[in-house]
C-alpha positions as semicolon CSV with decimal commas, in nm:
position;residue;x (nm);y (nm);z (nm)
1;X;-6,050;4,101;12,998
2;X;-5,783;3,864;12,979
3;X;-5,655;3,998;12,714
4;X;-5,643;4,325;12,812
5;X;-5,419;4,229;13,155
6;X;-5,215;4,022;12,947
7;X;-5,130;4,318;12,712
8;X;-5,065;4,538;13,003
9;X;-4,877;4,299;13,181
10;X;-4,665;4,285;12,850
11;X;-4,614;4,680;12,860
12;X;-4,559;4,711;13,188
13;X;-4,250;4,401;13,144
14;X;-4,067;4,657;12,885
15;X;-4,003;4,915;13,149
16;X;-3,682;4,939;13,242
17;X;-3,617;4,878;13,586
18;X;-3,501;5,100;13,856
19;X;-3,055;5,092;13,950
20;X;-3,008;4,828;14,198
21;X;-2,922;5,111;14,438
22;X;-3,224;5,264;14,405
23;X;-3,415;4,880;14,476
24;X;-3,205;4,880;14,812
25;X;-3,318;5,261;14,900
26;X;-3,653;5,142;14,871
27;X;-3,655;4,852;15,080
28;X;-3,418;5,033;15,331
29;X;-3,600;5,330;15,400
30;X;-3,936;5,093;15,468
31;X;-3,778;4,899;15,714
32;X;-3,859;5,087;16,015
33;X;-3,532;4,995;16,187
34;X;-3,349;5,116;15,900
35;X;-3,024;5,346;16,009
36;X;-2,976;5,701;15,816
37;X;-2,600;5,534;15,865
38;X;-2,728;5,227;15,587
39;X;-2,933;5,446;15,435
40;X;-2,616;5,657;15,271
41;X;-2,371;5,349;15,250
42;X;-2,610;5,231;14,971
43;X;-2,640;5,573;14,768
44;X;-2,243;5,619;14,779
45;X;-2,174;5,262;14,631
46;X;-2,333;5,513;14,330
47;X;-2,093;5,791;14,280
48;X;-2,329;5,926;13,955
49;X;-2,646;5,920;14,204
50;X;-2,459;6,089;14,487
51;X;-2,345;6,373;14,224
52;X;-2,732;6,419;14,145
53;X;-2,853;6,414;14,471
54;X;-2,581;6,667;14,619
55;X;-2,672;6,919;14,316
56;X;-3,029;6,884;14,344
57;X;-2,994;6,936;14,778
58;X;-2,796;7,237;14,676
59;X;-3,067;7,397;14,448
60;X;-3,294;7,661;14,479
61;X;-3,565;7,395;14,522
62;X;-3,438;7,300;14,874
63;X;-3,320;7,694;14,961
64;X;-3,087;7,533;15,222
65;X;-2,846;7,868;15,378
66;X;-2,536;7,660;15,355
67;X;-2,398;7,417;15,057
68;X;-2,429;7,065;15,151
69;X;-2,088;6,842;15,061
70;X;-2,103;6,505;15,148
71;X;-2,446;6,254;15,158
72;X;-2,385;6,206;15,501
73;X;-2,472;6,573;15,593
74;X;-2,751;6,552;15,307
75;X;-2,880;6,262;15,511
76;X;-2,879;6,499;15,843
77;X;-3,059;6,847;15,663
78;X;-3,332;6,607;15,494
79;X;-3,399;6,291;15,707
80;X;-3,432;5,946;15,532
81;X;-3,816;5,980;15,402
82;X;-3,714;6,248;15,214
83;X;-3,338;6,154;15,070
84;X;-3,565;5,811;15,001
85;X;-3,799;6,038;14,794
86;X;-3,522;6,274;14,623
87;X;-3,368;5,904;14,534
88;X;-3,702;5,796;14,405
89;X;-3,802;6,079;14,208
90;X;-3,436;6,126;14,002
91;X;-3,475;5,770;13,966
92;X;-3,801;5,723;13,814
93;X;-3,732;6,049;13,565
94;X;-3,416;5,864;13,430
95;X;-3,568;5,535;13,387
96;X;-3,854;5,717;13,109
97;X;-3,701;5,750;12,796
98;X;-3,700;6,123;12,624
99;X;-3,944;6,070;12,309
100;X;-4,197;5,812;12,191
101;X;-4,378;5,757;11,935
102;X;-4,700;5,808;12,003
103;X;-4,634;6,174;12,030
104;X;-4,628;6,236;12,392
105;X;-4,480;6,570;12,468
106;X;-4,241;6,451;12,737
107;X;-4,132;6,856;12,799
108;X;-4,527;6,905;12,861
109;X;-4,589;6,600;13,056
110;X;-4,272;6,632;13,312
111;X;-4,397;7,002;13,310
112;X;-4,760;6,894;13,473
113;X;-4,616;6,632;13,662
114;X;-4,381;6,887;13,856
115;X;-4,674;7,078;13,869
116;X;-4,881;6,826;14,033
117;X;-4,605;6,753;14,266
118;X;-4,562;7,068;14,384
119;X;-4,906;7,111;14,441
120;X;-4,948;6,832;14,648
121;X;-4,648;6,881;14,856
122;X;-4,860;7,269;14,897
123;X;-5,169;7,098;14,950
124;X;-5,009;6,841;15,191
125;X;-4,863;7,132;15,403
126;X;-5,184;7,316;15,434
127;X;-5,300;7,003;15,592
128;X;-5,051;7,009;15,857
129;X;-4,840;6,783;15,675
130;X;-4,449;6,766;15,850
131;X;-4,170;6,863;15,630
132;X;-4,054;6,475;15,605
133;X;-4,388;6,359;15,489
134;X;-4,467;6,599;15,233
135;X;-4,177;6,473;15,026
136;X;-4,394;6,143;14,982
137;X;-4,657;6,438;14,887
138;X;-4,403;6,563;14,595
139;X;-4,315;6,191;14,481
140;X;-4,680;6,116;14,473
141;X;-4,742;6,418;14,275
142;X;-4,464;6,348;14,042
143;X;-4,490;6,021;13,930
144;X;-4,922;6,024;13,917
145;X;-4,929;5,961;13,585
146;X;-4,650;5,742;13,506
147;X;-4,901;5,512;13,314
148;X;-4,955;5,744;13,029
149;X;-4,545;5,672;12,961
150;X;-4,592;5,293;12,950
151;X;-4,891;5,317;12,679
152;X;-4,714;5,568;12,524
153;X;-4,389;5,390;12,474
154;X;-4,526;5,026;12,421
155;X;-4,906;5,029;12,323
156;X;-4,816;5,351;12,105
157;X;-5,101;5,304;11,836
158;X;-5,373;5,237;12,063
159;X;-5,233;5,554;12,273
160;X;-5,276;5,745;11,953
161;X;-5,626;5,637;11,869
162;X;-5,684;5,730;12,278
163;X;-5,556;6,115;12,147
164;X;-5,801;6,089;11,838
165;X;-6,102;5,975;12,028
166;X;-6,070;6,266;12,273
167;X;-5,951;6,553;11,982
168;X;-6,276;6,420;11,751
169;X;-6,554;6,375;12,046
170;X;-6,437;6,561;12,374
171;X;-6,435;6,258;12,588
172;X;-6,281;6,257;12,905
173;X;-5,912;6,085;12,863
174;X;-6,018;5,801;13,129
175;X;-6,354;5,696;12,909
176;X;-6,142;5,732;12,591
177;X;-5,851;5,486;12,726
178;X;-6,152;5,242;12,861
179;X;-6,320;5,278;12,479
180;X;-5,931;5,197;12,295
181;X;-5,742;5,004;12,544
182;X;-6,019;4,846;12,820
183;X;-5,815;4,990;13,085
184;X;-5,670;5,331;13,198
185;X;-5,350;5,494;13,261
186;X;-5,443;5,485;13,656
187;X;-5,451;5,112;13,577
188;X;-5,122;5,048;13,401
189;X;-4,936;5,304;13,665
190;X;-5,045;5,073;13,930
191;X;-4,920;4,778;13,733
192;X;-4,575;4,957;13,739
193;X;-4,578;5,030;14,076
194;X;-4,575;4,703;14,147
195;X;-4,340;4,594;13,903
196;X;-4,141;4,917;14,102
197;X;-4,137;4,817;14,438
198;X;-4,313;5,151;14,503
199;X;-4,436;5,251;14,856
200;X;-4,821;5,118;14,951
201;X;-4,943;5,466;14,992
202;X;-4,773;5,586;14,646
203;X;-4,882;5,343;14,471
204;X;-5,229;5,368;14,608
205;X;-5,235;5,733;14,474
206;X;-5,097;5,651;14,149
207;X;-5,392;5,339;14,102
208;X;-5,701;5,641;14,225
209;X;-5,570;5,965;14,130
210;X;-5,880;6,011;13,904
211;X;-6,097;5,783;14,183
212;X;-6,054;5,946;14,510
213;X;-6,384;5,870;14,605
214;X;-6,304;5,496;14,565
215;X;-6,168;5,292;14,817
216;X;-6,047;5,377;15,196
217;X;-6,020;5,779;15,247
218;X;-5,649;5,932;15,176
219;X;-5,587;6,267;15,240
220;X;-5,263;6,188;15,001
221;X;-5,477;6,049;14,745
222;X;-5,713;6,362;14,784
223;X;-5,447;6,598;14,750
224;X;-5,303;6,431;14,427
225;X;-5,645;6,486;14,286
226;X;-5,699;6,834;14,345
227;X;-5,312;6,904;14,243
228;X;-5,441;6,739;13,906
229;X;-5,706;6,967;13,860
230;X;-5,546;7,288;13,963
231;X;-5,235;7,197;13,728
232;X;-5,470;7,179;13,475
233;X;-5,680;7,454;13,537
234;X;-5,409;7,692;13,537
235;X;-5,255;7,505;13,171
236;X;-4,878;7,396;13,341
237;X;-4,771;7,166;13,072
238;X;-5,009;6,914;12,909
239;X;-5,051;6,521;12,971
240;X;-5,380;6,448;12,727
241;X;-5,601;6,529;12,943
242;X;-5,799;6,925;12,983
243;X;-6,105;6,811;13,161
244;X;-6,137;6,995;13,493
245;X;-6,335;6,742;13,692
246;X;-6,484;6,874;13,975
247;X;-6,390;6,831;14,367
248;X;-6,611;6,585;14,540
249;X;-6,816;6,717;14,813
250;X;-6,570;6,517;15,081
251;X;-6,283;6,662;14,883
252;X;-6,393;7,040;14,958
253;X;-6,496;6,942;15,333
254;X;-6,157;6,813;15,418
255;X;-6,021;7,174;15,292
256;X;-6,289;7,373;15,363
257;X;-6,262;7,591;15,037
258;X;-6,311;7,524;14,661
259;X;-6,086;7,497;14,378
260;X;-6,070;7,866;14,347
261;X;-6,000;7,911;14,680
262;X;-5,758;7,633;14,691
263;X;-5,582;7,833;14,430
264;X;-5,563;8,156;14,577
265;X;-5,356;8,002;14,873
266;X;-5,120;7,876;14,651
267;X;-4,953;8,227;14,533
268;X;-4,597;8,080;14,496
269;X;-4,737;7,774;14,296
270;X;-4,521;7,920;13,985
271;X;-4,183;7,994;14,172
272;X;-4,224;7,654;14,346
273;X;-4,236;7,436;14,017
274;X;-3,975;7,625;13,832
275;X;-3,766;7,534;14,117
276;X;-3,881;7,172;14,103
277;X;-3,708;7,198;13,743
278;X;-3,409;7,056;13,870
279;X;-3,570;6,730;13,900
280;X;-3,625;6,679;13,597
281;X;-3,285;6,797;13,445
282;X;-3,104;6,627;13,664
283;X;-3,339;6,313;13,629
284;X;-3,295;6,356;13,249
285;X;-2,898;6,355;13,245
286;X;-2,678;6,036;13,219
């Protein structure tokens, strides 16, 4: 077992680390005395990151009536948990390099990722979730399964055998990384949210989105897991993993409808994520 976390540990070491702005964001927005005022002196020390945040508040993915020109009104429309989130989000896409070579589809996996994030921003919302909160809903969502990047970029062969394993005997991915590696991408992605700085309650949903039933109850958690499934179910993108597990009996009690029904009230599910595009191109570009 030692082994095992020492190897992780190792992995999780060659990520690169967030922009120092980014860092300050962070540990700004969770200091509950934190000004929106502080808040946007940090992002426009980074001219690059205000560009990318201005396009992507100007997008079809916030629908805003009016275009937004300076942080400090950005900072007004959104409110600081979600310009913390939008900062988050752009950062964590541009810190995850493009290819690897263990032949994750990065198109595929960004593709369920928005997916998921969308969904559980949706899911969130049906819950009564406020607007503010359900960006933590969409970060969540997006950066679930940011542990299949760090064994795909730096435990590549074992990653491989992982995709083997499941193509030759249908295992579920999470059995299949516990055969190969002795740990699972939940695992890892906790690891890096650590190494991240992340949020308690994000990184909590990154370490049990395949384990809601583990642990203290989280409707966030929850909603990241049925996100997961729907995503899956209906085939947006790919991240190694088609097993549809099912909703656990607390799981359908807290929404009062199955997976089916969960999908029906999500009609816009497609429009929403090809908005959420922007993310990822403006994550993506340097």
């Amino acid at each position: 077992m030692q082994d095992v976390k020492k190897k992780l540990m190792s992995a999780v070491d060659q990520m690169p680390a967030f922009p120092k702005s980014v860092h300050q964001v962070l540990k700004l927005a969770g200091d509950i005395n934190c000004s929106q005022k502080e808040l946007v002196e940090v992002i426009k020390k980074d001219p690059v990151f205000t560009l990318k945040i201005l396009r992507l508040v100007n997008s079809a993915y916030f629908g805003l009536a009016r275009e937004v020109t300076s942080i400090n009104h950005a900072s007004v429309y959104l409110g600081l948990n979600t310009l913390k989130n939008v900062a988050l989000g752009l950062a964590a896409v541009g810190a995850i390099p493009k290819s690897n070579v263990a032949g994750l589809d990065m198109g595929a996996f960004w593709l369920h990722s928005l997916a998921v994030a969308t969904g559980t921003r949706m899911l969130g919302s049906m819950l009564g979730v406020s607007r503010d909160e359900a960006a933590d809903y969409f970060a969540a969502g997006l950066l679930h399964d940011i542990g299949k990047v760090v064994f795909a970029l730096y435990m590549p062969n074992e990653f491989a055998q992982v995709g083997e394993k499941i193509a030759e005997q249908g295992t579920s991915l999470k059995q299949a990384e516990l055969d190969v590696i002795g740990a699972t991408h939940a695992d890892i992605g906790s690891m890096l949210a650590e190494k991240w700085n992340l949020p308690g309650d994000l990184h909590d949903a990154i370490a049990r989105h395949h384990t809601p039933d583990k642990g203290k109850p989280s409707q966030l958690v929850d909603c990241v897991f049925v996100a997961d499934q729907i995503s899956k179910k209906l085939a947006f993108g790919s991240a190694g993993d088609y097993m549809v597990e099912e909703l656990p009996k607390s799981i359908e009690e807290r929404f009062s409808l199955d997976l089916d029904g969960l999908i029906k009230e999500m009609p816009t599910l497609d429009e929403e994520v090809e908005h959420a595009r922007i993310f990822i191109k403006l994550g993506e570009a340097s």
